[in-house]
C-alpha positions in Angstrom: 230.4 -29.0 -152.2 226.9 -28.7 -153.6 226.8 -28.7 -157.4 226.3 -24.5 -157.8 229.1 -24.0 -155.7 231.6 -26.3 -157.7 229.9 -25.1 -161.2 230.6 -20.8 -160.2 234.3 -22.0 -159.1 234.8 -23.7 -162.1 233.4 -20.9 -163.8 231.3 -22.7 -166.5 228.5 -21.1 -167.3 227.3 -24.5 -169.0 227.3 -26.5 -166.1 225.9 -23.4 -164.0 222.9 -23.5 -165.8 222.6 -26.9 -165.7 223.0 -27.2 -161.6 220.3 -24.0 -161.1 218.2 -26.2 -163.9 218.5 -29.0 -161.9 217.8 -27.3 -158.3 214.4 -25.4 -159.7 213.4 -29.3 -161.0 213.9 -30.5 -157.6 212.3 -27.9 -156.0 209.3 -28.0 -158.3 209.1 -31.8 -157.7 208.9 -30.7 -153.9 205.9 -28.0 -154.2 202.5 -28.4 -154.2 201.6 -24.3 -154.3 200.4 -23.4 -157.4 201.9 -20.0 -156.8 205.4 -21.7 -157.2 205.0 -24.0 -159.6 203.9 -21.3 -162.2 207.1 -19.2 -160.8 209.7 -21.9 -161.0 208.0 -23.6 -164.4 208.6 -19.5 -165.7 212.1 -20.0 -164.5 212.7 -23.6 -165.8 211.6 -22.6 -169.3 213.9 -19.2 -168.8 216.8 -21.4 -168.1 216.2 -24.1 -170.5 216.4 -21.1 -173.5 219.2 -19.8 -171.8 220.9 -23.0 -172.5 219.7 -23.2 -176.2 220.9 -19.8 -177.0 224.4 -20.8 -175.4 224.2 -24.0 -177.7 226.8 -23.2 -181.0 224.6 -22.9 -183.7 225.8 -24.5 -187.2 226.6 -22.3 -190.2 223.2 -21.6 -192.1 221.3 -23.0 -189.5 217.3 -22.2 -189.5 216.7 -22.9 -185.8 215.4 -26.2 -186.8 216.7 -29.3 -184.6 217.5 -32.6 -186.6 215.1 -35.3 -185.4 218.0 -37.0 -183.7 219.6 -34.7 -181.3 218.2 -34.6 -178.1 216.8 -31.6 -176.2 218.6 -30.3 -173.4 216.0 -31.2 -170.6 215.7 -34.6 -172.1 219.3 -35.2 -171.4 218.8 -33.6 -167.8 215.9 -35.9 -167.4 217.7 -38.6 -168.7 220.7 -38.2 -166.5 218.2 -38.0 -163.1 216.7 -40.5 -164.0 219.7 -42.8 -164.3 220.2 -41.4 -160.7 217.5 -42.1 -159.4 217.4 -45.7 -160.4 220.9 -46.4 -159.6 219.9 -44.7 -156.0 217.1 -47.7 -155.7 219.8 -50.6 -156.3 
């Protein structure tokens, strides 16, 4: 079972967003036409706010991200490549 399919019957909008995240990333690793990658960077970009704005925001928050925390496409970068290097060994 492909990671959409397990994230829509699990029913977690989180880790929906994350598989159709990580499908347009492949996918725009995989094209060359210019015509698709300004479509799927649109999408990425739509997704990755998507995300944020499913993120709970503290009490009096500004919209302003502490220096530590990481971004949400860092971690999905992070986590392929972990993957990918694991895949080499």
């Amino acid at each position: 079972m492909g990671r959409m399919t397990a994230a829509v019957k699990a029913g977690d909008r989180r880790k929906m967003l994350e598989a159709l995240l990580m499908k347009v990333a492949e996918t725009l690793d995989g094209t060359d036409s210019g015509r698709d990658v300004a479509a799927l960077s649109i999408k990425f970009v739509d997704i990755l706010d998507k995300m944020e704005e499913d993120e709970p925001k503290s009490a009096g928050s500004d919209k302003t991200k502490p220096m530590a925390k990481v971004t949400t496409f860092e971690a999905i970068a992070g986590r392929r490549t972990e993957r990918r290097a694991a895949a080499e060994d």
